[in-house]
C-alpha positions as CSV (number, residue, x, y, z in Angstrom):
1,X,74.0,99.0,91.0
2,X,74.6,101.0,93.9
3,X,78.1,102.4,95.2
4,X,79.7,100.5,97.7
5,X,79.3,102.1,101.5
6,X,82.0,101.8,103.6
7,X,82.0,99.9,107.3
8,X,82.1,103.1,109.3
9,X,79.2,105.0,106.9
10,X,77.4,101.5,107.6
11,X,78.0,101.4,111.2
12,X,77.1,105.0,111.6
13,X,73.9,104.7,109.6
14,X,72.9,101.5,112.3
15,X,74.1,103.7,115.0
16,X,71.3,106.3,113.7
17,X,68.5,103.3,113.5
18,X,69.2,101.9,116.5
19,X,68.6,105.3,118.3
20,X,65.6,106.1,116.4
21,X,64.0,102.6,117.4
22,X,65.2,103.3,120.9
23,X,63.2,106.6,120.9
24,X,60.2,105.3,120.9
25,X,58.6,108.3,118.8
26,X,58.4,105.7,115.3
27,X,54.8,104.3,114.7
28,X,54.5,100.5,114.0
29,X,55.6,100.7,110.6
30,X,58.3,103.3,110.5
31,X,59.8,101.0,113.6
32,X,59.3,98.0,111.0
33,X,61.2,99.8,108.2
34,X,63.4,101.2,110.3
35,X,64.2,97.6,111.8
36,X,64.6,96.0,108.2
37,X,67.1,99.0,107.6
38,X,69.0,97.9,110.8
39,X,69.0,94.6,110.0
40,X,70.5,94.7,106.8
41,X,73.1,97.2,107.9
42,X,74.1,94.3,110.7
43,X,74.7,92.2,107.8
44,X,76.7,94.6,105.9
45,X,78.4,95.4,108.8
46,X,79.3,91.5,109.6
47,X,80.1,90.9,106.1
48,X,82.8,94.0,105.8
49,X,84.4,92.9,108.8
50,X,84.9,89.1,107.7
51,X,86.4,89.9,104.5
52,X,88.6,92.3,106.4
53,X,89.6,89.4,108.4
54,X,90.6,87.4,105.5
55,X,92.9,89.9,104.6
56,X,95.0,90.1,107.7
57,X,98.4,88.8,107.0
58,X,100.1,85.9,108.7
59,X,103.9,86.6,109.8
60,X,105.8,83.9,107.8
61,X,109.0,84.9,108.4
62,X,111.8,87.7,108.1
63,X,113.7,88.9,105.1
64,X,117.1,89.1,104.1
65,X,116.8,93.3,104.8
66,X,115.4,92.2,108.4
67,X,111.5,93.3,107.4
68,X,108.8,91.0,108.2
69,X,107.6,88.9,105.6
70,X,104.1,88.1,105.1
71,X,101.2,86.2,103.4
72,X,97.3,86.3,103.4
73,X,95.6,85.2,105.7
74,X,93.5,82.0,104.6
75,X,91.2,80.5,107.6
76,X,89.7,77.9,105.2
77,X,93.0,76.4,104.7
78,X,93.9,76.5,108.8
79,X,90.2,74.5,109.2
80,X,90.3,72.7,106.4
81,X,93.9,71.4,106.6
82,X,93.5,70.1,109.7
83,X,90.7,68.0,109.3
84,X,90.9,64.5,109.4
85,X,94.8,65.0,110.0
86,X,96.7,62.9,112.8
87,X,98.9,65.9,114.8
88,X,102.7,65.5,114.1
89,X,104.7,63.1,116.1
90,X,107.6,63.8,117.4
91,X,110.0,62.5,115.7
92,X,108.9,63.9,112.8
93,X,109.9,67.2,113.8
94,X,111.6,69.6,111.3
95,X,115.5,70.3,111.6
96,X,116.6,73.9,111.8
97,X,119.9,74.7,110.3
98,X,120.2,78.5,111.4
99,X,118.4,80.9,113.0
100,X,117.5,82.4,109.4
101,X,115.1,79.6,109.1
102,X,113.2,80.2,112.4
103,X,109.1,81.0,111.4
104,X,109.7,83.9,114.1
């Protein structure tokens, strides 16, 4: 199994094929390795950067020392939750009772 590469060796390592291609100097099938290499550092690339952005935490509130306080971020839920859902009316709305309970 091999080690994991980080985003920025991957992105570096496209960086490199992408100039290579663009030099012209690669035969047909260097150019077609070297394209295969790019693509699958693309995906690599994409892939780091989603799971990345499924770790970014949501502001949910503040603490009782005054630090934010947060949660993961779940994009699923957000499109999934609201599918199929009627928006709130509203009268439904919810009643704050001090500014402790405010979600900013």
């Amino acid at each position: 199994m091999e080690p994991e590469i980080s985003f920025e060796t991957s992105l570096r390592q496209l960086e490199q094929t992408v100039k290579a291609l663009e030099g012209g100097d690669l035969g047909l099938d260097a150019a077609l390795a070297q394209y295969e290499t790019g693509i699958r550092l693309l995906a690599k690339c994409h892939g780091l950067l989603d799971a990345a952005g499924r770790k970014v935490a949501l502001l949910t509130g503040v603490n009782e020392d005054g630090s934010p306080a947060t949660a993961p971020f779940d994009a699923s839920a957000t499109f999934e939750g609201s599918v199929g859902k009627s928006p709130a009316k509203p009268t439904e709305s919810k009643k704050v009772d001090s500014l402790d309970d405010l979600p900013f």
